[in-house]
C-alpha positions in Angstrom: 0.0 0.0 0.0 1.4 4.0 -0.8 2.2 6.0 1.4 -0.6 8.0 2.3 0.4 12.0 2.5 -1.6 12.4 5.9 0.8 9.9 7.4 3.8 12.3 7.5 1.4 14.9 8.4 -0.7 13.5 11.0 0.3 11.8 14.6 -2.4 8.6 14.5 -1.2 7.8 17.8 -1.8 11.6 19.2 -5.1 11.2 17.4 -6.6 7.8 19.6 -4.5 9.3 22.8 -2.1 6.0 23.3 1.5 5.4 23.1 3.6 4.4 19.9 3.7 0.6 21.6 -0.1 0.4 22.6 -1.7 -3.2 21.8 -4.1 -3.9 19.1 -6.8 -4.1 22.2 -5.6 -0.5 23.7 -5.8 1.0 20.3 -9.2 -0.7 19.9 -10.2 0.5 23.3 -9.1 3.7 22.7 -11.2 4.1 19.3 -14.6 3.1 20.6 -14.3 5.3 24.0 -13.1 8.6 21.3 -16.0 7.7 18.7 -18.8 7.3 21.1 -18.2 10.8 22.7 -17.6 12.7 19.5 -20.0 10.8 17.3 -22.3 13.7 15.2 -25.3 12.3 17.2 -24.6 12.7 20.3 -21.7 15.6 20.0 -23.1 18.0 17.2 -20.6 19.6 15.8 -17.7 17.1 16.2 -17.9 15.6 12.5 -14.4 16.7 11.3 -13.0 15.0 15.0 -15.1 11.7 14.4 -13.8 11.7 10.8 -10.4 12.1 12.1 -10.4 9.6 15.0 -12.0 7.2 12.2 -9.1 7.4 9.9 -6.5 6.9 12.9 -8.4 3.7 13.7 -8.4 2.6 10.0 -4.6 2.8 10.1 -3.5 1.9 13.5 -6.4 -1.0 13.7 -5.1 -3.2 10.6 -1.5 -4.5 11.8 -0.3 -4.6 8.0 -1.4 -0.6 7.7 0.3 0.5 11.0 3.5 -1.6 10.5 3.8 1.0 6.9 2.6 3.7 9.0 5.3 3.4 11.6 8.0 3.0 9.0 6.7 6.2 6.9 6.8 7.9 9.9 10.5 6.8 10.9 11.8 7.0 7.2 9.7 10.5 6.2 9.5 11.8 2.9 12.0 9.4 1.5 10.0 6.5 2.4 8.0 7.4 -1.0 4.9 9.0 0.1 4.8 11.9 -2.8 4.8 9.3 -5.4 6.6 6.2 -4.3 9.6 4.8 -4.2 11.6 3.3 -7.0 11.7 6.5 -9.4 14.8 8.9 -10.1 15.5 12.4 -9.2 14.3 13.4 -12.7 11.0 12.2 -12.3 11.6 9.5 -14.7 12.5 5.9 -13.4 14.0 5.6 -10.1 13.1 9.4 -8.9 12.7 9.4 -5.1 10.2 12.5 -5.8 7.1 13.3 -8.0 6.2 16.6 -6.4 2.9 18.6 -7.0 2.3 22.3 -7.1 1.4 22.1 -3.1 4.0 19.5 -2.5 6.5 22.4 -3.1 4.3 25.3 -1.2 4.5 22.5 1.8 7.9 22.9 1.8 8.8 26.3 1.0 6.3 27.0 4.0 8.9 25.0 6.1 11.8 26.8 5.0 10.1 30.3 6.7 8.8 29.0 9.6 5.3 28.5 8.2 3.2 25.6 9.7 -0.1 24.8 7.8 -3.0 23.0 9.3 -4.0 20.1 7.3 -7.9 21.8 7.8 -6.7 24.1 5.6 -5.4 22.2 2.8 -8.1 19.5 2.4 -10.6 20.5 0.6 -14.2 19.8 2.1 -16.9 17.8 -0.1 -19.9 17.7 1.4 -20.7 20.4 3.4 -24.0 20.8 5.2 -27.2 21.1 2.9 -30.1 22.1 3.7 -33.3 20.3 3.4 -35.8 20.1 0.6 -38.9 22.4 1.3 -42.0 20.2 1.2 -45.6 21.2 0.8 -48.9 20.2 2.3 -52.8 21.3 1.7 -55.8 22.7 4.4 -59.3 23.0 3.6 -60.6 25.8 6.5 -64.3 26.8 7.0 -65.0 30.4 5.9 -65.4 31.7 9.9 -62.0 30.3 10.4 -60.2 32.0 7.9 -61.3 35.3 8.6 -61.0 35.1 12.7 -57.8 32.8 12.3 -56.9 29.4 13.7 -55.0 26.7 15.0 -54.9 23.9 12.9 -52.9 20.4 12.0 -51.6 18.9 8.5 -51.5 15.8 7.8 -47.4 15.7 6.3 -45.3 13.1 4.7 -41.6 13.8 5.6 -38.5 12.4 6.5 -37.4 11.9 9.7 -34.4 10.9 11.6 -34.0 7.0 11.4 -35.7 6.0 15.3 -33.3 3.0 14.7 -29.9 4.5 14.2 -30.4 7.7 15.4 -29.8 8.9 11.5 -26.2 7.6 11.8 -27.2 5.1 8.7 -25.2 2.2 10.4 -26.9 -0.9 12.3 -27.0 -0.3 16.2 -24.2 -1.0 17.9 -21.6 -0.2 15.2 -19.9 2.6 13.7 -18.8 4.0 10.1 -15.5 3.5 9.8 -13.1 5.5 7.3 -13.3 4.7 3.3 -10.5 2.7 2.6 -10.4 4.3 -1.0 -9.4 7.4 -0.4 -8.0 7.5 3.3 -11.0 8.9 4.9 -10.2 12.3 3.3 -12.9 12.3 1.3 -11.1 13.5 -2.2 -9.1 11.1 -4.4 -5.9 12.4 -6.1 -5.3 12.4 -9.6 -1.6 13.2 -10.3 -0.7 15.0 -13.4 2.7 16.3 -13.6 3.4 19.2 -11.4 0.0 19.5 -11.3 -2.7 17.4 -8.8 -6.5 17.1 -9.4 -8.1 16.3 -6.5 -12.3 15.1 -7.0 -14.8 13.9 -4.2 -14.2 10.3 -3.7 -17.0 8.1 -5.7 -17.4 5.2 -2.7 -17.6 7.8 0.1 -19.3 10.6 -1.9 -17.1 13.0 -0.3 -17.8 12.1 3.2 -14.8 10.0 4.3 -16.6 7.2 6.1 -18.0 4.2 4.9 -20.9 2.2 6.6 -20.1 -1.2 6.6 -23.5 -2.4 8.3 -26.5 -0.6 7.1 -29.5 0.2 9.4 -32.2 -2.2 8.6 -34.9 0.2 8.9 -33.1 3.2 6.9 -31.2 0.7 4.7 -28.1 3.4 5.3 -29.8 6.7 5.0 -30.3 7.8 8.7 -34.1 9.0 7.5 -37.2 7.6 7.4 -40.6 8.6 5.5 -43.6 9.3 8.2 -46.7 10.7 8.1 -47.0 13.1 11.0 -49.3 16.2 12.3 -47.9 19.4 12.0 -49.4 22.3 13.8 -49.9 25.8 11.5 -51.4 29.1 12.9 -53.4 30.3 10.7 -54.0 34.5 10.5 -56.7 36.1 10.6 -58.1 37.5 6.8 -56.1 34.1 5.0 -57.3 34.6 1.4 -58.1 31.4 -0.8 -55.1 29.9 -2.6 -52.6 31.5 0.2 -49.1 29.6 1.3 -48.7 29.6 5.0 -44.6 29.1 6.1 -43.9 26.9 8.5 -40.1 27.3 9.2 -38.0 24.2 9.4 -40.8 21.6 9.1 -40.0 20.9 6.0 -37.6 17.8 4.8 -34.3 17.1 7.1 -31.2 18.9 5.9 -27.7 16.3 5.0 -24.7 16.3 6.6 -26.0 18.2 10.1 -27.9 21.0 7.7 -31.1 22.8 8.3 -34.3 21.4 7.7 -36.4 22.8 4.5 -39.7 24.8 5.0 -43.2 23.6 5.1 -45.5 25.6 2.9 -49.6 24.9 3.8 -51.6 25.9 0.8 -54.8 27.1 2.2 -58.6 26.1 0.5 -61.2 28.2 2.4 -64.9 26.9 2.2 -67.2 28.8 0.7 -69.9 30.8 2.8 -74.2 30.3 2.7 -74.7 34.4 2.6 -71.1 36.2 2.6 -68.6 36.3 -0.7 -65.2 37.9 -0.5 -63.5 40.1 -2.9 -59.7 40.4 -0.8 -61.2 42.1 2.0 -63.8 43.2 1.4 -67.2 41.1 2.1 -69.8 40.5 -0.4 -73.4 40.4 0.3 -76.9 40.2 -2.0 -80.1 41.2 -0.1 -84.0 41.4 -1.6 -86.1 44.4 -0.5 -89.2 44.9 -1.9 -90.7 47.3 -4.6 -91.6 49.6 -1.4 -88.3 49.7 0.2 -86.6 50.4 -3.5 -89.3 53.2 -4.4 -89.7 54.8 -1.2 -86.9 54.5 0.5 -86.2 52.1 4.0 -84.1 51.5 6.8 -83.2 48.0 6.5 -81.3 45.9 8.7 -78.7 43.2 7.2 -76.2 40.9 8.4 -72.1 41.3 9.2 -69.7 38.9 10.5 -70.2 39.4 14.5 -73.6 41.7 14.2 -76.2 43.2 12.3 -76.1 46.8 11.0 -78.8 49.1 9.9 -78.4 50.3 5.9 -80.2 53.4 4.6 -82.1 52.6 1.2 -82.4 56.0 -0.4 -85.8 56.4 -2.8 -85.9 55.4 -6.0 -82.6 52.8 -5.4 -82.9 50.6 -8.6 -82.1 47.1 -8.2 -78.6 46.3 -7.9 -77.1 49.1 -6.9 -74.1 48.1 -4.5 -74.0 50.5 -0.9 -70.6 50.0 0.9 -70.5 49.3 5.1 -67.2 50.8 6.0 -65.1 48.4 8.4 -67.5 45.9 8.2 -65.6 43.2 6.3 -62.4 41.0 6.9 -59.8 42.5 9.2 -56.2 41.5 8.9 -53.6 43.5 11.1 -54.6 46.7 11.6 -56.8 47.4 8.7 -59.9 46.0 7.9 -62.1 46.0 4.7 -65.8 47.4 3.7 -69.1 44.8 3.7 -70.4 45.4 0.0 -74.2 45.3 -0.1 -76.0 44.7 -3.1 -79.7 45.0 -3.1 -82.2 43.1 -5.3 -86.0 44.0 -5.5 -88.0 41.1 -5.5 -90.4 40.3 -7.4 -93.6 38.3 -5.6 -94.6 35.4 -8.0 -98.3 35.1 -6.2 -100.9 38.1 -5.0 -103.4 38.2 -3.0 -106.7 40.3 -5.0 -105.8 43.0 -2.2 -102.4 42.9 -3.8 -103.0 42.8 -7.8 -105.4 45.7 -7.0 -103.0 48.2 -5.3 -100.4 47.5 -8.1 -103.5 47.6 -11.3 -103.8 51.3 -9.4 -100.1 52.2 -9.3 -99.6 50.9 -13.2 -102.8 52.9 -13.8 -101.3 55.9 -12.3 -97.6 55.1 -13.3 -97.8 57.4 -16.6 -95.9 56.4 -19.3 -93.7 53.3 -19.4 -90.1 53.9 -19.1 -89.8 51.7 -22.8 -91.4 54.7 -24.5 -88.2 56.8 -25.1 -86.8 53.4 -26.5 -90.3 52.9 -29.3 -89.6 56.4 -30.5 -85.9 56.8 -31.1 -84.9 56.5 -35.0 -82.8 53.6 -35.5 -79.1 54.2 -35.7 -78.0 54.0 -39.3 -75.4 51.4 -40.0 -72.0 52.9 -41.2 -71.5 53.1 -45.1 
């Protein structure tokens, strides 16, 4: 196996706490005490520590990878770690060296005193992402969404695997570090003085590798559920309107936030009251009286009844406006639009078909008269 660059760079040993001479059982012990107090589930935040103690026990655990770690270490650079040994000084065949570009800003670094942390010069695949947003839908009654509520959704998310704890890996073991690339998380690609480095395809960046999947999770760490989320609702929600509900959407990767929930709200039609934003709509017969003589008539709002003024001669359909009677939201509130509509009896009493032979009799000339006598509009030429 190459020398791995980390292992001139990195005390293994210093890592797990023991001695150059611990025993395969002291390095062993000395693993599982480390990862279970800075494992990412229990110790948020540690990742790049449980990454690292990972990669000390994938060296230091297998007797054939410490035995080459210990002689790298003793030997140093010449023991072939930039490239292997056998090559000549040229580069060619038998070169002790095959430097890349940051091999050489390593060691000009060293020449001034200059001490880099390796933090620094790895570069960091996956980084926290945050979670999808997901979306879910209310139906409200009319009441409701004008006053405002409390209410629950019914939402299909992931959660964290109630197995694993969202580790991904079978309880009672651990990830360990990807023995393709090191635990690093990048692979390497040497061309010339030049080094490509890409996010390792087994690991997909992350540097650990679970060998024994959660059964439940199958390796994700998340599980789909169908849960009840609570949304408050404001008062004056409009029909068609996305309520956010911040960070109850889908769980974030790699220790990022969760996404948003977004509630699309359906509000039930009402038996008397239409809305137009927030202003109420309302349609209310008076009779031929009211319209032609003019009444005080009393119609319903939201919380009460209030009293409307019908002017004489109000034709039917005219629309009168109730400031401040319609839907508040915040500190505003809209108008209740009423729209009156004469009705029309469809059966009379003889009482009734008298007193309306008189009023035809004394009605003068029917308002379709001006329309009898007009001359026709000439069609254009």
């Amino acid at each position: 196996m190459a020398a791995q660059r980390d292992w001139f760079e990195t005390d293994y040993y210093k890592v797990l706490g023991v001695s150059s001479g611990a025993t395969e059982k002291e390095i062993t012990r000395a693993y599982r005490k480390l990862a279970k107090q800075y494992h990412p589930d229990s110790n948020p935040g540690s990742e790049d520590k449980f990454k690292a103690i990972a990669t000390a026990y994938d060296v230091l655990g297998d007797a054939g990878k410490r035995k080459e770690y210990d002689e790298v270490r003793r030997l140093g650079p010449l023991a072939g770690g930039f490239g292997g040994a056998g090559r000549g000084a040229g580069g060619g065949e038998g070169s002790g060296f095959n430097f890349r570009i940051d091999d050489l800003g390593d060691i000009f670094g060293n020449l001034f005193g200059q001490s880099k942390n390796r933090a620094q010069k790895t570069t960091t695949w996956t980084s926290a992402r945050r979670g999808q947003d997901s979306e879910a839908e209310l139906h409200l009654p009319f009441n409701e969404a004008i006053h405002g509520a409390v209410a629950s959704v019914n939402v299909v998310s992931g959660v964290r695997c109630h197995t694993c704890a969202g580790s991904g890996s079978r309880p009672g073991t651990l990830p360990v570090a990807c023995p393709r690339c090191g635990g690093t998380g990048t692979l390497n690609d040497n061309q010339g003085l030049f080094s490509l480095a890409s996010p390792c395809p087994d690991c997909h960046g992350s540097g650990l590798k679970i060998t024994d999947p959660c059964p439940t999770c199958h390796g994700s760490g998340v599980e789909r559920h169908q849960h009840k989320v609570k949304v408050r609702i404001p008062a004056g929600v409009e029909d068609g309107q996305r309520i956010r509900v911040k960070g109850r959407g889908e769980p974030g990767e790699n220790g990022g936030p969760p996404g948003d929930l977004y509630v699309v709200v359906h509000v039930d039609t009402h038996s008397l009251f239409g809305r137009r934003g927030k202003n109420l709509t309302l349609r209310v017969p008076v009779t031929f009286a009211e319209a032609a003589l003019g009444a005080n008539i009393t119609v319903p709002a939201l919380d009460e009844q209030v009293t409307l003024r019908i002017p004489p001669g109000t034709p039917s359909g005219k629309t009168f406006r109730v400031k401040g009677r319609g839907v508040k939201s915040g500190a505003t509130a809209g108008d209740l639009l009423v729209t009156v509509e004469v009705a029309v009896p469809t059966e009379l009493s003889d009482e009734q078909r008298s007193a309306i032979d008189a009023l035809a009799k004394a009605g003068g000339q029917s308002p379709r008269a001006t329309l009898l006598t007009e001359e026709p509009a000439r069609a254009e030429q």
